[in-house]
C-alpha positions as CSV (number, residue, x, y, z in Angstrom):
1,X,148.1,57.4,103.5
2,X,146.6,55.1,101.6
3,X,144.1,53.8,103.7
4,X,142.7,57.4,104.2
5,X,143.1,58.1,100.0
6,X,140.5,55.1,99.7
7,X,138.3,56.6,102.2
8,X,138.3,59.9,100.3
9,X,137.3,57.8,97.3
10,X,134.5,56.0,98.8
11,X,133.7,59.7,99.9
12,X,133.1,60.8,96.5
13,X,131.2,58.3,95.3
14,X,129.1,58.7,98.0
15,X,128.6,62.3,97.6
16,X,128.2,61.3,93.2
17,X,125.3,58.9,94.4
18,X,123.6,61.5,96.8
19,X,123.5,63.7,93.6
20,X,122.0,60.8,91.8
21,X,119.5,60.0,94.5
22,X,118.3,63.6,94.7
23,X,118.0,64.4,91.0
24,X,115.7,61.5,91.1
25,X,113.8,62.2,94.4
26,X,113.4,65.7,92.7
27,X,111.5,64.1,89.3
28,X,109.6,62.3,91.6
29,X,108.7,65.4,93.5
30,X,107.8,67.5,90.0
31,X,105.8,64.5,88.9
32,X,103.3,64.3,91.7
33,X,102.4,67.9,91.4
34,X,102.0,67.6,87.4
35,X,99.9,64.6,88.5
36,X,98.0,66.5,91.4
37,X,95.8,68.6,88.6
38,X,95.3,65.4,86.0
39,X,94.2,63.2,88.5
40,X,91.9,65.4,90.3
41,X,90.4,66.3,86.6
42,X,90.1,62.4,85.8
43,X,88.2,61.9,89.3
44,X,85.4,64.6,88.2
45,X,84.7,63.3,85.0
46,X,84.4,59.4,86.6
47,X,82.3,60.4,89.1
48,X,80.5,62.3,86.6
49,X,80.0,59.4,84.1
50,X,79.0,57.2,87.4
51,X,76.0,59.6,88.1
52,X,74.7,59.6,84.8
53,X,75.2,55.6,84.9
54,X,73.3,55.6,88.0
55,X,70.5,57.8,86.9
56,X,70.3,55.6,83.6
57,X,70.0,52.1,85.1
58,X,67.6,53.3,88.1
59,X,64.9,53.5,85.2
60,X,66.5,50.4,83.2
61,X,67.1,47.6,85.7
62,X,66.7,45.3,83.3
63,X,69.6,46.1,81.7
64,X,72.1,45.6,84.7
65,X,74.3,42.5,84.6
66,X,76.7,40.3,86.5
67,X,79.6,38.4,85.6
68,X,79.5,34.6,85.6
69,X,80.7,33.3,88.7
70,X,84.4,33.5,89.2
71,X,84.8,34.8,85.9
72,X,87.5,37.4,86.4
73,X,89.6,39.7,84.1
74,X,91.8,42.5,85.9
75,X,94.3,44.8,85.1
76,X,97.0,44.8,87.3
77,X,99.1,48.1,87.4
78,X,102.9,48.2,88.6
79,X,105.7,50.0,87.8
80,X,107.8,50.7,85.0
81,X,110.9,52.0,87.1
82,X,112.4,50.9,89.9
83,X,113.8,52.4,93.3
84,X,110.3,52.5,94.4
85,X,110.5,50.5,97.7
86,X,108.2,47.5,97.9
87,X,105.5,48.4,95.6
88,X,105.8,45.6,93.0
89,X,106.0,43.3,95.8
90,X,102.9,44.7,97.5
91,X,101.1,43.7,94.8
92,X,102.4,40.7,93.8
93,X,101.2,39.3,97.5
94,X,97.9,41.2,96.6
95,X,98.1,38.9,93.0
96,X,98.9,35.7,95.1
97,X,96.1,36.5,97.5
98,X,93.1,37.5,94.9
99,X,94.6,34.3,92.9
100,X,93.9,31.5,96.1
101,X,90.6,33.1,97.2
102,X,89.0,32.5,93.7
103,X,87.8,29.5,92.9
104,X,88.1,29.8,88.9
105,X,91.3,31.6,88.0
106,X,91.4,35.0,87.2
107,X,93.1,36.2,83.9
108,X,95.4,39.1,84.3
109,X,96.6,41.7,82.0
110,X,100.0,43.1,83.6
111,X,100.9,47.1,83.1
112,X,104.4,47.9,84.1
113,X,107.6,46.1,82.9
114,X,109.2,45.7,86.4
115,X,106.3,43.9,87.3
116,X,105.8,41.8,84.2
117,X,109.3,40.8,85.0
118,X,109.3,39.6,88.6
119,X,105.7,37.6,87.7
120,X,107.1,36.2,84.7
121,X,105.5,33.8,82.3
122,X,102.5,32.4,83.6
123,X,99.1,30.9,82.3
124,X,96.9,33.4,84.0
125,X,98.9,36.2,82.4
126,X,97.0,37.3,79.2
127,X,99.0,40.5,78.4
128,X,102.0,42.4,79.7
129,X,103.1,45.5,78.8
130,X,105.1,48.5,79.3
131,X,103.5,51.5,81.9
132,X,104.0,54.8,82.1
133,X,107.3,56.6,83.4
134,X,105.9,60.3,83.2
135,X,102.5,61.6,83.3
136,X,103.0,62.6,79.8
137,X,103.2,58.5,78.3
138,X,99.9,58.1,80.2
139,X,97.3,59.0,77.1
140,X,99.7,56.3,74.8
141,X,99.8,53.5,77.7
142,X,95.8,53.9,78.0
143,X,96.1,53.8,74.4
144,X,97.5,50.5,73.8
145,X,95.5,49.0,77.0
146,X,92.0,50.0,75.9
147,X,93.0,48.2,72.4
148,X,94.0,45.0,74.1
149,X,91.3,45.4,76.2
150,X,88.8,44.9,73.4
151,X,90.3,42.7,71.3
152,X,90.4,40.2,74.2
153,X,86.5,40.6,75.5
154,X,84.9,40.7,71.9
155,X,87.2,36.7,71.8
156,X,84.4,34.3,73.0
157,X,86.8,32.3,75.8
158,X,85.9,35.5,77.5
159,X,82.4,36.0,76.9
160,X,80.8,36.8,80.3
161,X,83.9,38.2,82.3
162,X,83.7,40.8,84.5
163,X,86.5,43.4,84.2
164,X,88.4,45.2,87.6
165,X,91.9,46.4,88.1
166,X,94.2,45.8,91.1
167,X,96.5,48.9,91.8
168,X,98.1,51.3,94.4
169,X,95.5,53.9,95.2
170,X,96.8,57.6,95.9
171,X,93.4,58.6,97.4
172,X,93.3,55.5,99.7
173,X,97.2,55.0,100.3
174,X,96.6,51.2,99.9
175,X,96.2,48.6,96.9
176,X,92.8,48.6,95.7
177,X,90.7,46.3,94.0
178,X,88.9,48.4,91.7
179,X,85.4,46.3,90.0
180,X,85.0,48.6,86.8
181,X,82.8,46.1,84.3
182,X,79.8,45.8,84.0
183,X,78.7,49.0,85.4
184,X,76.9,47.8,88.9
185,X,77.4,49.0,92.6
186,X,76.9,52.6,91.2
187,X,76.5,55.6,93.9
188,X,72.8,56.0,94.5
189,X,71.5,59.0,92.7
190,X,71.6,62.2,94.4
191,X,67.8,62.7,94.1
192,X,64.9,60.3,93.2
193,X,63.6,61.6,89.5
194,X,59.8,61.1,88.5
195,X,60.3,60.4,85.5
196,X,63.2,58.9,83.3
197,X,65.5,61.1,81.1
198,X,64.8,61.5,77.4
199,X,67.3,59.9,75.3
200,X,68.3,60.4,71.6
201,X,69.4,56.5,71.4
202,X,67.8,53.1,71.8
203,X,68.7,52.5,75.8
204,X,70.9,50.0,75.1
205,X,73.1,51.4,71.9
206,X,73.0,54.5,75.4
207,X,74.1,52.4,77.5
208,X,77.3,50.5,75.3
209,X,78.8,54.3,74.5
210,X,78.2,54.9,78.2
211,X,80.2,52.0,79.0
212,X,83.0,52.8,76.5
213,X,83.3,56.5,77.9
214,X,83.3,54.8,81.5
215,X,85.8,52.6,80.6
216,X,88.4,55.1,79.1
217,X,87.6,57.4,82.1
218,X,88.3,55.5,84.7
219,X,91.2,53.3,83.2
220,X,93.1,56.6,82.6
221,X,92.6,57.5,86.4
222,X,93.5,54.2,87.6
223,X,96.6,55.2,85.7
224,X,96.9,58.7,86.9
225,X,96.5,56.8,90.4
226,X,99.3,54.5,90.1
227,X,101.5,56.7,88.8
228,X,101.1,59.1,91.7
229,X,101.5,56.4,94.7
230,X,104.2,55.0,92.5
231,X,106.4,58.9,92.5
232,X,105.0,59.6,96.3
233,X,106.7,56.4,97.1
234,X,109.7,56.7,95.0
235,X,110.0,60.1,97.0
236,X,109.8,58.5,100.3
237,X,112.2,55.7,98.8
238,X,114.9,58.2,98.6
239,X,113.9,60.4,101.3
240,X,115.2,56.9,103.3
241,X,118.1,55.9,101.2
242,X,119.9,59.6,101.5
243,X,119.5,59.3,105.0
244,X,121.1,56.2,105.0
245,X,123.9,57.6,102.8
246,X,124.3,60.9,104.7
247,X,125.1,58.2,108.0
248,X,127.3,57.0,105.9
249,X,129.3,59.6,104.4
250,X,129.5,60.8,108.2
251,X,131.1,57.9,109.4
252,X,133.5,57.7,107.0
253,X,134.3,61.3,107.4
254,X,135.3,60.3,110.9
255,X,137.1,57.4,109.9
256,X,138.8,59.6,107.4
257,X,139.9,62.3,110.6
258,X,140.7,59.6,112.6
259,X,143.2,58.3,110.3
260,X,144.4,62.1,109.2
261,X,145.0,62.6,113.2
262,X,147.3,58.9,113.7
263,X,149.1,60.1,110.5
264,X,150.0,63.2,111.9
265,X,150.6,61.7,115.1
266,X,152.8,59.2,113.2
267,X,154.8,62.3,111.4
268,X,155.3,63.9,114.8
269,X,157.0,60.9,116.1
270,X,159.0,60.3,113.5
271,X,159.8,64.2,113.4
272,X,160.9,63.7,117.2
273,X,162.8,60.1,116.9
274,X,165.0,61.8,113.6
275,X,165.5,64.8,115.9
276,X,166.9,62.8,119.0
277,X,168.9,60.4,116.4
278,X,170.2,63.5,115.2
279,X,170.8,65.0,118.6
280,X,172.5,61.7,119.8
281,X,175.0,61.5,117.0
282,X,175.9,65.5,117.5
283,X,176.8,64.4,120.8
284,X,178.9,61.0,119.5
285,X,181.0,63.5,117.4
């Protein structure tokens, strides 16, 4: 009896966990289509921004610059939950990869607190901090990046630096490495113009709003990006792990008949040996 009681336990914490597993898979599931309409907004408005950059810097070449050689600072987006299979780890490899294949290392500014945890302290690491768990924390974790952001390229040890970001990409399905500073390798414009577009600012004062507006754009859909590979694979996560548990829960329910069946095999015997005992000492008297 009592090896089939602690079968029934591990039973219901099995069946407590599945509840567990598919609350969360259901977030996940809500989240990605909260995040379907925000990200496909975000994409317009970059590619938007990128046209006008493009049109802009056809007519003022001049203006168009390039990092210093190796000079390298990227935003590297993770997760701020976990039970998200290997994604932290996918991009830690990434990390270890972009790190050996540069000759001057680059300076990283870590977003996501599981991540920030499994890199741990390190000299390349500039900033770490938290990510975004909902869509909704998004605007607040842009907020606090962007300022970080500037504080550390108006400092002069980064004078020169190029800016990208390394993340999951929803649209691609694969880690990306994303240059996003200074605007260059631009779309080509739809159609050649004859004549450059009138401006109410001095090209360049144009050309730093431009490059703020980019910025905040396409940060926030890096973001939006992450976030939605991060819940896809979150969903997938537990899609795996409940069908790991309901295996489990079905071989412990035949465990658990297989011992209810030898203890009633067991009562039955017992039921028979009394009976003949019984029958045997009748006869004795």
């Amino acid at each position: 009896m009592s090896r089939r009681r602690e079968i029934a336990r591990r039973l219901d914490a099995l069946s407590d966990i599945g509840g567990i597993m598919s609350a969360m898979k259901g977030l996940a599931l809500m989240e990605t289509r909260i995040l379907t309409d925000f990200l496909v907004s975000q994409q317009r408005m970059v590619a938007g921004i990128e046209t006008a950059a493009a049109d802009f810097l056809a007519w003022h070449a001049e203006l168009v610059s390039e990092p210093l050689a190796g000079r390298e600072l990227c935003v590297l987006v993770g997760s701020e939950q976990g039970f998200c299979g290997d994604f932290n780890e996918a991009l830690l490899a990434r990390m270890e990869a972009v790190c050996q294949a540069k000759a001057t290392p680059v300076r990283w500014l870590v977003v996501g607190s599981r991540l920030a945890a499994r890199i741990g302290e390190r000299d390349c690491v500039d900033l770490a901090q938290p990510g975004a768990i909902v869509a909704d924390e998004v605007p607040a974790v842009l907020l606090r990046l962007t300022r970080e952001l500037s504080g550390l390229l108006a400092r002069d040890e980064f004078a020169g630096y190029g800016l990208s970001a390394l993340y999951h990409c929803d649209a691609t399905g694969d880690i990306r490495m994303r240059h996003l500073l200074p605007l260059r390798d631009l779309p080509a414009p739809e159609r050649a113009r004859g004549h450059a577009a009138e401006l109410n600012l001095p090209p360049t004062e144009f050309l730093r709003g431009l490059t703020g507006h980019y910025l905040h754009a396409v940060l926030n859909e890096v973001l939006y990006s992450s976030l939605m590979a991060e819940n896809r694979q979150r969903q997938a996560h537990m899609d795996r792990a409940l069908q790991r548990l309901d295996d489990d829960s079905a071989r412990l329910k035949r465990r658990y008949n297989t011992q209810r069946q030898e203890e009633i095999t067991e009562e039955i015997e017992l039921i028979l040996l009394s009976a003949d005992m019984l029958e045997e000492t009748g006869q004795r008297s």
